[in-house]
C-alpha angles and dihedrals in degrees: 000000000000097000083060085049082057113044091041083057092068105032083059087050091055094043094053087037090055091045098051090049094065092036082067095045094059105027098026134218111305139124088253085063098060094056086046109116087227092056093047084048093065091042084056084056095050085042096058085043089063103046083056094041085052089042083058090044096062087048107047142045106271095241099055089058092055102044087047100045082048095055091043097049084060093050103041100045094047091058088048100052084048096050101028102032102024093239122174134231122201130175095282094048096039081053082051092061099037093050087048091054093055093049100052087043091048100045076052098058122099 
């Protein structure tokens, strides 16, 4: 259960990350945008991330929840610049990944 936690805690980070991207492509960054009830939507979205990512914390090692969130935050925000904002990977950015991966997995080993 807390690895669901988890892994719905960033997903809900991405998704209100994501949201609040394209809430500042269209409204800009200003102080009005952040009153605005799409915007605190979006803050609504990060709040309830972070009660599940807290949920997965007092269940898990510390470490693991980092590492995890790390490796998560790669994956999930690739997929949504490619969805959402029709971004674009080639090789050297796919070997990005990859390499970052590893280095979040391998810091975690013991």
């Amino acid at each position: 259960m807390s690895y669901l936690a988890l892994i719905a805690a960033q997903l809900l980070y991405t998704l209100s990350d994501t949201w609040k991207k394209a809430i500042f492509s269209a409204q800009g960054f200003s102080a009005g945008t952040f009153i605005k009830p799409v915007f605190i939507g979006a803050m609504i979205l990060a709040g309830i991330g972070f009660v599940s990512q807290m949920y997965a914390l007092s269940r898990m090692d510390l470490s693991r929840t980092i590492v995890a969130m790390g490796m998560l935050a790669v994956i999930f925000s690739t997929i949504a610049g490619v969805v959402f904002f029709k971004e674009s990977i080639n090789v050297w950015n796919g070997l990005g990944l990859v390499l970052a991966l590893l280095a979040i997995f391998l810091v975690n080993i013991r």
